[in-house]
C-alpha positions as CSV (number, residue, x, y, z in Angstrom):
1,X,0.0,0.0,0.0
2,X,1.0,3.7,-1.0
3,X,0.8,6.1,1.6
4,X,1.7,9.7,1.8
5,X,2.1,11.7,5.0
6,X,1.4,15.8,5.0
7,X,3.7,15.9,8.3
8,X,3.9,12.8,10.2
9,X,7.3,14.0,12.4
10,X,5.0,14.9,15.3
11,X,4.2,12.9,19.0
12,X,1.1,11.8,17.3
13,X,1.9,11.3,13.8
14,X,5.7,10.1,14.4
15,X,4.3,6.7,16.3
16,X,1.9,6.1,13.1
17,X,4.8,6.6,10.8
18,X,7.2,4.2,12.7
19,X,3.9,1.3,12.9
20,X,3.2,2.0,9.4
21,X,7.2,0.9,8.1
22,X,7.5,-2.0,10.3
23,X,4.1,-3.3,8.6
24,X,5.4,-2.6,5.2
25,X,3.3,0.5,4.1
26,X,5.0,2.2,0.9
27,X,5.4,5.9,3.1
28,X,6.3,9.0,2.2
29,X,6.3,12.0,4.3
30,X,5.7,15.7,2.7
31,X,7.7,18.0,5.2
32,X,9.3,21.0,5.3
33,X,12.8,19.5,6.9
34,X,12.6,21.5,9.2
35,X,11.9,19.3,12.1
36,X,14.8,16.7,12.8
37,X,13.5,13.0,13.2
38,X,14.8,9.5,13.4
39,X,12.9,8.0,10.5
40,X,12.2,4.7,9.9
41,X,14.3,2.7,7.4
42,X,12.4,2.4,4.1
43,X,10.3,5.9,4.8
44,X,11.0,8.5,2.0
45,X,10.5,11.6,2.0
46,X,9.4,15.1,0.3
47,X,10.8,18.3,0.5
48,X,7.7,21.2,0.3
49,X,6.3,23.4,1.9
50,X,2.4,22.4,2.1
51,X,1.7,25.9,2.1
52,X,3.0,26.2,-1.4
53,X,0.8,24.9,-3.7
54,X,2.5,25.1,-7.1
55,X,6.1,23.6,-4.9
56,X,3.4,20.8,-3.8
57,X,2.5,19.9,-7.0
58,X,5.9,20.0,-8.2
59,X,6.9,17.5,-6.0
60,X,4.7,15.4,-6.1
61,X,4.9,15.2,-10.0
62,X,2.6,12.3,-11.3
63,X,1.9,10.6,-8.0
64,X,-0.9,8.6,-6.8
65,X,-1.3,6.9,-3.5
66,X,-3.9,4.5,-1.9
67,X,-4.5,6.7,0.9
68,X,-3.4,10.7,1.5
69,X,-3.3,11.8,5.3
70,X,-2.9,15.6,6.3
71,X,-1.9,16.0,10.3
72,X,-1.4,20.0,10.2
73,X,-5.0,20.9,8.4
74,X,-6.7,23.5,10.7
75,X,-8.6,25.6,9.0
76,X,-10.9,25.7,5.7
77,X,-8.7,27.2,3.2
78,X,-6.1,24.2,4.3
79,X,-9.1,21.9,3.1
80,X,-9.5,23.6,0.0
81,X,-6.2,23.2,-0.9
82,X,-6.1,19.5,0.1
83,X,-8.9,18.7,-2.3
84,X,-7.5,20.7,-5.6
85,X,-3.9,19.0,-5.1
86,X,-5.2,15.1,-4.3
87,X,-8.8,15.3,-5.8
88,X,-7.1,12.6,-8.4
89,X,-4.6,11.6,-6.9
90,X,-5.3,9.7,-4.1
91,X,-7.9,6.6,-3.4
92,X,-8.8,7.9,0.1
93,X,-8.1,11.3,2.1
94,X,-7.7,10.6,5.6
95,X,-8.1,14.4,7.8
96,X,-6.5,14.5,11.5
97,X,-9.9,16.3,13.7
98,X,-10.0,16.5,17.2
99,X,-12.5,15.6,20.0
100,X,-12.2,19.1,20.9
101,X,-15.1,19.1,18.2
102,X,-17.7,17.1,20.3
103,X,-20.7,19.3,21.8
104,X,-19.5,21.8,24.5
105,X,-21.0,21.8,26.7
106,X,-21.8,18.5,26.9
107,X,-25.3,16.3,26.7
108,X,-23.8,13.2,27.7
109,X,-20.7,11.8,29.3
110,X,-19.7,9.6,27.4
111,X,-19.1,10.6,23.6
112,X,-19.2,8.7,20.6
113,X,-19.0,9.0,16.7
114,X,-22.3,10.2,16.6
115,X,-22.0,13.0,19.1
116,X,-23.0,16.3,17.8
117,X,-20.1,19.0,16.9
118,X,-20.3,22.0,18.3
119,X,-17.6,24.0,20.6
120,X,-18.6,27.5,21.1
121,X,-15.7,27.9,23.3
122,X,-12.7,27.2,21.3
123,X,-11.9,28.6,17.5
124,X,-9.5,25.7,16.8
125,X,-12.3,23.6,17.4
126,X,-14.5,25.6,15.3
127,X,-12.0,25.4,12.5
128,X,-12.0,21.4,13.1
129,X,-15.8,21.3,12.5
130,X,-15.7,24.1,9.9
131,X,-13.4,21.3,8.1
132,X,-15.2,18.1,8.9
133,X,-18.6,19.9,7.0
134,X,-16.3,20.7,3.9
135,X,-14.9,17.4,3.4
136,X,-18.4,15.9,4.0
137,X,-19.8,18.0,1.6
138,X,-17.1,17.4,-0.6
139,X,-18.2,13.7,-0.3
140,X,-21.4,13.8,-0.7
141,X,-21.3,16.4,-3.7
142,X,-17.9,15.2,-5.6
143,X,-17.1,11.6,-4.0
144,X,-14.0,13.0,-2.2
145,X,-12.6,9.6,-0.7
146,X,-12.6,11.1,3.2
147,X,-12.4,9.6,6.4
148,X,-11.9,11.8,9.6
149,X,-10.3,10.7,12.6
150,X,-10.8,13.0,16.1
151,X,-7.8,11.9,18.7
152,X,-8.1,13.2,22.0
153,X,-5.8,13.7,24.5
154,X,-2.7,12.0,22.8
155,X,0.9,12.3,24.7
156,X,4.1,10.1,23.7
157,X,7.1,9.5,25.6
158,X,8.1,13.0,26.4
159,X,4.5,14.2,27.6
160,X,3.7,13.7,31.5
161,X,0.1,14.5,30.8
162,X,-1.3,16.3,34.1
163,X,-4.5,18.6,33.6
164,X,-2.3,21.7,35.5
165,X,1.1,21.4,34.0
166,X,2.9,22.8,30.9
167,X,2.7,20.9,27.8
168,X,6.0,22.6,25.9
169,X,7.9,21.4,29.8
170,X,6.2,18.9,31.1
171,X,8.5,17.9,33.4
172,X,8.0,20.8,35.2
173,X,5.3,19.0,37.4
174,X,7.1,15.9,38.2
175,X,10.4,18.4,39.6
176,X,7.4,20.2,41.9
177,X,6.6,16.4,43.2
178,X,10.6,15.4,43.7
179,X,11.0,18.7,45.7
180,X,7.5,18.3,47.5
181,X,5.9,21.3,46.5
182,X,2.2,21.6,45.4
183,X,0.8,20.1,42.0
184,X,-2.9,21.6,42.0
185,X,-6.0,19.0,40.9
186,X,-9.1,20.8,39.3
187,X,-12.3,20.3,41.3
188,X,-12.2,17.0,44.0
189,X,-10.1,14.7,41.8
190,X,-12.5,12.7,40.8
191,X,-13.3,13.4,37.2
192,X,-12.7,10.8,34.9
193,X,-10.3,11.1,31.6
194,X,-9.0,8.8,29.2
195,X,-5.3,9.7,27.9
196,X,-4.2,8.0,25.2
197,X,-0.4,6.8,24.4
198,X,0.2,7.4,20.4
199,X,1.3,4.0,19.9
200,X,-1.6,2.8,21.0
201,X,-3.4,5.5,18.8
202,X,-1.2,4.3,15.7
203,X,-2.8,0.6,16.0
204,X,-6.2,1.9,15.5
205,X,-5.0,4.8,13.1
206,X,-2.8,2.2,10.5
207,X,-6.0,-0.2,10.1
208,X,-8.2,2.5,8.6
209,X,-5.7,3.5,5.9
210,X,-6.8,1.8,2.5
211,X,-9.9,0.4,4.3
212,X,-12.6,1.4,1.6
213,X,-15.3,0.6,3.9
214,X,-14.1,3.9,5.9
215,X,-14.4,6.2,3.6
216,X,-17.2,8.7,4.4
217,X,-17.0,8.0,7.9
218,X,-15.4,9.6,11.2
219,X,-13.6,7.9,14.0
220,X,-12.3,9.4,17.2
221,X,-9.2,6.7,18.5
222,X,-8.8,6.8,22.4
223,X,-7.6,4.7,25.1
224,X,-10.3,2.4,26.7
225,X,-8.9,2.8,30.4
226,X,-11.0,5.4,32.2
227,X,-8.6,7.2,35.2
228,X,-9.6,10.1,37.7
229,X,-7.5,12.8,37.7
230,X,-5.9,12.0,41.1
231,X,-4.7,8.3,40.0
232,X,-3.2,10.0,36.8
233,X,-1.3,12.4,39.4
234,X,-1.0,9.6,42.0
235,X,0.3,7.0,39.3
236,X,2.9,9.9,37.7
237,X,3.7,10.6,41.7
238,X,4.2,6.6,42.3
239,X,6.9,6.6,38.8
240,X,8.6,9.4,40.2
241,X,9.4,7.5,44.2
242,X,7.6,9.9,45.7
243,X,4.4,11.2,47.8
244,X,2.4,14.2,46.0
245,X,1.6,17.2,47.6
246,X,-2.0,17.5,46.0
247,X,-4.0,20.7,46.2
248,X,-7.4,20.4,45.5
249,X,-8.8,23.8,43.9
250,X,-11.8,24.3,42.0
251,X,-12.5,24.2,38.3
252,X,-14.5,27.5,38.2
253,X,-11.9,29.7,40.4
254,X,-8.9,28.3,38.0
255,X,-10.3,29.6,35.3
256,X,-14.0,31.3,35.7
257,X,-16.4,31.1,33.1
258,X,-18.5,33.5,32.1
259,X,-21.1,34.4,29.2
260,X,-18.9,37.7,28.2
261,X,-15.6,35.6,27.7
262,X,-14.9,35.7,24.2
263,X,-14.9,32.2,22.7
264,X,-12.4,32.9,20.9
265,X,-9.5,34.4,23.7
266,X,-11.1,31.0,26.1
267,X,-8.6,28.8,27.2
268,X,-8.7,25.3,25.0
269,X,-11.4,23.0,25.6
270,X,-9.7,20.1,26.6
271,X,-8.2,21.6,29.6
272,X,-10.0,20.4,32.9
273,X,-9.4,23.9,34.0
274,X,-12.2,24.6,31.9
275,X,-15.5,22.8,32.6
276,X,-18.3,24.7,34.6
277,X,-18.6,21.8,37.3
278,X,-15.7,19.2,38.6
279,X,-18.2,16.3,39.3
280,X,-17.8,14.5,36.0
281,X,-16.0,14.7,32.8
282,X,-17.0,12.4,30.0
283,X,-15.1,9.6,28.4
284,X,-14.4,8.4,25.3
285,X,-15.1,5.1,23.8
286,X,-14.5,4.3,20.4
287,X,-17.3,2.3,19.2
288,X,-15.1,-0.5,17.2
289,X,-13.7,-3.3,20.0
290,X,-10.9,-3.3,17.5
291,X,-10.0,0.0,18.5
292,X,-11.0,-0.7,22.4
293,X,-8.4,-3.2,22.3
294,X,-5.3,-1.3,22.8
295,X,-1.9,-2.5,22.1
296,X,0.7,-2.5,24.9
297,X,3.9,-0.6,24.2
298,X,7.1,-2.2,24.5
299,X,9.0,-2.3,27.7
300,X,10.4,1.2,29.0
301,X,8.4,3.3,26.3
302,X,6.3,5.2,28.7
303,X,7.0,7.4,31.5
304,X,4.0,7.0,33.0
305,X,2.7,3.5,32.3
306,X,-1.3,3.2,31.9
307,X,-2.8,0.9,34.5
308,X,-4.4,-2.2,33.0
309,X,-3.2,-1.6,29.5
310,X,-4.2,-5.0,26.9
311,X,-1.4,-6.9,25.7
312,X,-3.7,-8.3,23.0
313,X,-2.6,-7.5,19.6
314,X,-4.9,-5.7,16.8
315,X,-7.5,-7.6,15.4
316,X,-7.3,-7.8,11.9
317,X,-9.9,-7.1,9.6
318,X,-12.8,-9.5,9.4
319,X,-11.9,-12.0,12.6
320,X,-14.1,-11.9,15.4
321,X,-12.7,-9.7,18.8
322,X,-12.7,-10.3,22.6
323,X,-12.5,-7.2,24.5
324,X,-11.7,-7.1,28.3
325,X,-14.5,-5.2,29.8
326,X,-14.0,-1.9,31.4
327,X,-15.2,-2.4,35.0
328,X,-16.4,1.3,34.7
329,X,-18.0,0.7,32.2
330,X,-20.8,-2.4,31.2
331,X,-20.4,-4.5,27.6
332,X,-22.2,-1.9,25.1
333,X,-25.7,-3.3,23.4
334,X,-24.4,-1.8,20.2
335,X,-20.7,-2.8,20.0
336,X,-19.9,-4.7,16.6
337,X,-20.6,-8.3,16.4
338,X,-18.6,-9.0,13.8
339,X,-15.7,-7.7,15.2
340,X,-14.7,-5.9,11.8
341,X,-11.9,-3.9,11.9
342,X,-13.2,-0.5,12.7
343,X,-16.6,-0.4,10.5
344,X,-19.4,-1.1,12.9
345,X,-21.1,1.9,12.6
346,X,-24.3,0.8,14.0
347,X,-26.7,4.0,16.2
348,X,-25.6,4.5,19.8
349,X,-28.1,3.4,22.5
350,X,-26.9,6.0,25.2
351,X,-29.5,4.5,27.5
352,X,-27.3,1.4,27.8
353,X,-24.8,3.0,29.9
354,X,-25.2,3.9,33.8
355,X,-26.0,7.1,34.7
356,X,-23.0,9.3,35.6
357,X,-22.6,12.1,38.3
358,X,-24.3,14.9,37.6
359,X,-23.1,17.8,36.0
360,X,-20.9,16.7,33.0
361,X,-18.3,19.1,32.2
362,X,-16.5,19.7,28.7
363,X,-14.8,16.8,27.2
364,X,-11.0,16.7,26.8
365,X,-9.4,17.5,23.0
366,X,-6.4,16.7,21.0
367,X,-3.8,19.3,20.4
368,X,-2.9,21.7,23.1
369,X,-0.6,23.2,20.4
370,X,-2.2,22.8,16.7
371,X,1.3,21.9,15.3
372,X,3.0,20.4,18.3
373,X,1.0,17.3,19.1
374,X,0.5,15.9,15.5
């Protein structure tokens, strides 16, 4: 299979890029050269800037490819651009959303597929959904091969993914542990969260590509283990040999809300800073128990290794899947019985699910940096 990569040197897009060489994709990566990474052996690459449309073409030459996938799309003109230079040229155009996207604030706490779009509190997320309804249209109106994918919070193995920390220093957190200074938790500590790895994000992300039976559909790829914010602090704490200081503060003195805050100035969505209430947060399941599955890491890859992570590997397409039910969690009425690889797109049946704690609060999102993450 003949893939190309707009980006793929990022924390998200750099584990799909090393999964997709050792299974023998055909990759290319357009980039600027600008950002120093250890490629895989056999990955080629492009030199362009994506912004350069006529330079684009001109590398590209007479290329065709089985599937297209841009990681640094944001906004609608990117879109456009996208569909005048691989309209022919590619079999299936694969766009990198974000679960920022999903209805703020929320109806439900836990967030599917099917989940309606709509952030008024963030413009990157705006831009995300302002994207998803071009290359939908486009799909509809044209038969513009699409599928969309929505990570959420996605963190590799320079990330120590805390809701009050710095995402360009991380580490910064973990030093305030080792010298027993205060870390702050929004709200009681209980709300739940699912972070997600990015190599467990590239096994669900590698089987969509050249999967026809995707096109014209979304996907949002997360972890299926469902934490509170003090045992992602506690379990970070436990990696570090130490006890944390933990300073319980609420969500809405953080960072207050208010109807006059411009949407577009608002701190990002995915922040647990954010939400209006600390009593819940939602979590994400994808709907495929392909994609519930996760892959484990290899040994020492993680700073901060998930609790209860599968060691099972991907199911390929077509063969029938047993997942490990989360406790938090009962077996969905509507997961896929076939167990194919992703496509179950059967309605949701919220009603199949407990009820949570009250108040819901805005759902995480992917990038805290649009460039950084992917």
């Amino acid at each position: 299979m003949k893939v190309l990569f707009i980006g793929g040197t990022g924390i998200i897009s750099t584990a799909v890029t090393r999964l997709a060489a050792e299974r023998g994709i055909d990759l290319t990566l357009l980039t600027r050269g600008q950002h120093a990474a250890d490629l895989p052996a056999g990955v080629r690459t492009l030199t362009a800037d994506i912004a350069d449309e006529f330079a684009v073409a001109q590398a590209l030459g007479n290329q065709t490819y089985d599937a297209v996938v841009d990681w640094i799309a944001f906004t609608p003109d990117h879109i456009e651009r996208d569909i005048r230079l691989f309209r022919d040229r590619t079999a299936q155009f694969v766009f990198i959303s974000s679960a920022s996207a999903y209805q703020h604030p929320v109806g439900h706490y836990l967030i599917t597929e099917s989940t309606p779009l709509a952030n008024p509190y963030w413009q990157y997320s705006r831009d995300k959904i302002a994207c998803e309804d071009r290359l939908m249209r486009a799909y509809r109106d044209d038969g513009f091969p699409i599928t969309i994918v929505r990570p959420s919070l996605t963190y590799g193995d320079t990330q120590i993914v805390l809701a009050v920390n710095s995402w360009q220093k991380s580490f910064t957190a973990l030093d305030r542990m080792r010298r027993g200074k205060k870390v702050i938790v929004p709200g009681d500590g209980s709300s739940l969260w699912v972070v997600t790895h990015n190599s467990d994000f590239a096994q669900g992300f590698v089987g969509l590509l050249g999967h026809r039976q995707a096109i014209g559909h979304a996907f949002h790829i997360t972890s299926d283990e469902v934490l509170t914010w003090d045992q992602l602090y506690r379990i970070t704490a436990e990696a570090a040999g130490v006890e944390p200081n933990l300073i319980h503060i609420a969500s809405d003195f953080l960072i207050p809300t208010n109807s006059a805050a411009s949407p577009a100035t608002s701190p990002p969505a995915w922040s647990s800073t954010t939400p209006r209430s600390s009593a819940s947060s939602p979590a994400f399941l994808p709907r495929s128990p392909s994609l519930r599955a996760s892959a484990a890491p290899s040994p020492g890859s993680t700073p901060i290794p998930p609790v209860s992570k599968s060691t099972s590997p991907p199911t390929p397409p077509g063969t029938s899947s047993s997942v490990p039910t989360n406790p938090a969690f009962p077996a969905r009425s509507d997961s896929s019985a076939n167990g194919t690889h992703l496509i179950n797109k059967s309605p949701q049946k919220p009603a199949a699910h407990p009820a949570p704690p009250p108040a819901p609060v805005p759902s995480p999102s992917g990038p805290h940096s649009k460039s950084a993450q992917i």
